[in-house]
VOPAGU-2260 file (C-alpha; in pm, 1 decimal, decimal comma):
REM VOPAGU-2260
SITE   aa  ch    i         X         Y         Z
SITE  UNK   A    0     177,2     994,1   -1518,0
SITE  UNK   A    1     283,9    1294,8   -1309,5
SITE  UNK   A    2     148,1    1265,9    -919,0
SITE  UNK   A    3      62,3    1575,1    -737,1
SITE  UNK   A    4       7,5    1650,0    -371,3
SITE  UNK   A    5    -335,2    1633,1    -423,9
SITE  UNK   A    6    -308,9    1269,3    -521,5
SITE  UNK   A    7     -67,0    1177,3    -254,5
SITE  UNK   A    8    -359,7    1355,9      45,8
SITE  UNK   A    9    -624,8    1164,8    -181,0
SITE  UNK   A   10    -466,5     829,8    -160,2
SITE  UNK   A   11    -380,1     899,1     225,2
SITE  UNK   A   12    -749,0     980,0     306,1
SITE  UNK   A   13    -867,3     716,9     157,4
SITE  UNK   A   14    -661,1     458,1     347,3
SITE  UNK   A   15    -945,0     389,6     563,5
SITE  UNK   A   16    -820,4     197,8     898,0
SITE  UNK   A   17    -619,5     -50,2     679,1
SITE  UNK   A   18    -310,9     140,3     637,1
SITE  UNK   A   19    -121,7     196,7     988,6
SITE  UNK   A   20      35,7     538,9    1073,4
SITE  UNK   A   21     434,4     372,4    1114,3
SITE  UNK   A   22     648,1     559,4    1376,9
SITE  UNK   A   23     974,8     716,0    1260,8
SITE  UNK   A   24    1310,2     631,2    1418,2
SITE  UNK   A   25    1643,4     897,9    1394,6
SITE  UNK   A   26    1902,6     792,1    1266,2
SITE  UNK   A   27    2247,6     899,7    1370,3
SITE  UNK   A   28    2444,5     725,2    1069,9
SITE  UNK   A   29    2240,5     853,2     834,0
SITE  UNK   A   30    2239,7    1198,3     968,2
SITE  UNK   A   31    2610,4    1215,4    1007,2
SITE  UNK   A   32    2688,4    1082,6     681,9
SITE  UNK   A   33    2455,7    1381,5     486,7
SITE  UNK   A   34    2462,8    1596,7     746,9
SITE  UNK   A   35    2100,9    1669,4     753,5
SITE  UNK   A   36    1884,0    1525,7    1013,8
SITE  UNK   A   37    1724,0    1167,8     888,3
SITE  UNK   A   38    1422,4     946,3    1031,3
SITE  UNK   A   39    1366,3     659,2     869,5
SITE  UNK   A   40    1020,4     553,5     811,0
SITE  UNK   A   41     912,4     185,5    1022,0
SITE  UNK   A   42     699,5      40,8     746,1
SITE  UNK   A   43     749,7    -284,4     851,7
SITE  UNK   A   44     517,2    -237,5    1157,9
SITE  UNK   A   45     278,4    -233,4     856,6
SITE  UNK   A   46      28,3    -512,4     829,4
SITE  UNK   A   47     227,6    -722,4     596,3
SITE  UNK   A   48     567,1    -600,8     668,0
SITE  UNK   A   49     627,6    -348,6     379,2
SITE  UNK   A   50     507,6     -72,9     268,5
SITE  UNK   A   51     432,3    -250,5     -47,9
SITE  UNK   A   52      68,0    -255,3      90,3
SITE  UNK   A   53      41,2     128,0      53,3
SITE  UNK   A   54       6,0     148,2    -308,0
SITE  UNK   A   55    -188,0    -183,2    -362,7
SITE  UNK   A   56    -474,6     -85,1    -154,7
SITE  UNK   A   57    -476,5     256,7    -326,8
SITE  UNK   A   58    -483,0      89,5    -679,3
SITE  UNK   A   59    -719,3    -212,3    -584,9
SITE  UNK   A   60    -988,7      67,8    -399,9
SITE  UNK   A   61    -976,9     295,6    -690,5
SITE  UNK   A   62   -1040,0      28,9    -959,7
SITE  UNK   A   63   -1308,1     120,1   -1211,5
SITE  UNK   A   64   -1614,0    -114,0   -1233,4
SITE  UNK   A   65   -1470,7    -242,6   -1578,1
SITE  UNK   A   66   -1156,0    -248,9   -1427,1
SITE  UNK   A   67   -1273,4    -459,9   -1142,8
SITE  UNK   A   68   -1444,2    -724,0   -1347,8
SITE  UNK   A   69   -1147,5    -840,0   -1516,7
SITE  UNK   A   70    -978,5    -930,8   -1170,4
SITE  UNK   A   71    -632,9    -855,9   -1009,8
SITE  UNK   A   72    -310,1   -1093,4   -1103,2
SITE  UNK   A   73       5,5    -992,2    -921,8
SITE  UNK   A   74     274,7   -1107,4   -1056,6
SITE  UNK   A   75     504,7   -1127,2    -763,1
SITE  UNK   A   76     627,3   -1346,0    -474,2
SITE  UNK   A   77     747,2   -1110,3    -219,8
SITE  UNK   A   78     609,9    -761,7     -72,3
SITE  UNK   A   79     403,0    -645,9    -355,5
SITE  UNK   A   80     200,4    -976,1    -366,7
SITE  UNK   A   81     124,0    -977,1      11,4
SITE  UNK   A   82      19,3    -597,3     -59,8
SITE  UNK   A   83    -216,2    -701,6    -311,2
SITE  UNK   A   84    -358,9   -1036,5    -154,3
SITE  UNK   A   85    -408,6    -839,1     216,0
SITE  UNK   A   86    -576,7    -534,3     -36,1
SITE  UNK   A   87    -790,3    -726,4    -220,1
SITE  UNK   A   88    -967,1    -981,8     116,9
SITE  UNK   A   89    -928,8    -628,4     347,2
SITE  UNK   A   90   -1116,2    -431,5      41,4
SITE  UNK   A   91   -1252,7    -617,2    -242,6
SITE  UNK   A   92   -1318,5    -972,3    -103,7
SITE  UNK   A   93   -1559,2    -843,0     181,7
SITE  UNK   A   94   -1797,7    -618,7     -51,0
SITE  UNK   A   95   -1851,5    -889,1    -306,3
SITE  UNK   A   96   -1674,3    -730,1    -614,8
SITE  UNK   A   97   -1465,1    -988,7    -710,9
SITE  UNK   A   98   -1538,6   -1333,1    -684,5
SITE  UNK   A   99   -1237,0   -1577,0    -591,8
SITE  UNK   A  100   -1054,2   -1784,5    -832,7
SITE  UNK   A  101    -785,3   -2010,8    -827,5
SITE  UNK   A  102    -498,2   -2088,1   -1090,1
């Protein structure tokens, strides 16, 4: 799958108010040690800590119908889990398209 700009200012549009615009921080190391100027990206002033939650919500809102009805497993502790749990009660949960189950 190749991903063009398009699809990166599709999936940013359609973030609704669920995804947080994270402030950037310089970064003297970093820019000393390349030599170019660096910011690094505060992701963890996301809603779950990680940006982890960018690229769940995108997949879980863009499901298919067919896609939909076979449900969501993550496979995952950490990050991605909490990405896809927050995606699925923020998105899915509230318009009725999946209906809970538990293993």
């Amino acid at each position: 799958m190749s991903v063009t700009y398009d699809d990166i200012v599709n999936a940013q549009q359609t973030q609704d108010n669920v995804i947080r615009k994270t402030s950037l921080v310089f970064s003297d190391t970093f820019t000393q040690i390349t030599g170019s100027k660096v910011y690094l990206k505060n992701e963890f002033e996301q809603k779950t800590g990680s940006f982890k939650l960018r690229g769940a919500y995108y997949k879980i809102k863009t499901l298919s119908e067919e896609e939909r009805k076979n449900g969501i497993v993550a496979a995952s502790a950490g990050n991605h889990a909490q990405g896809v749990a927050f995606a699925c009660n923020e998105r899915i949960w509230r318009n009725g398209s999946f209906r809970r189950k538990k293993l």
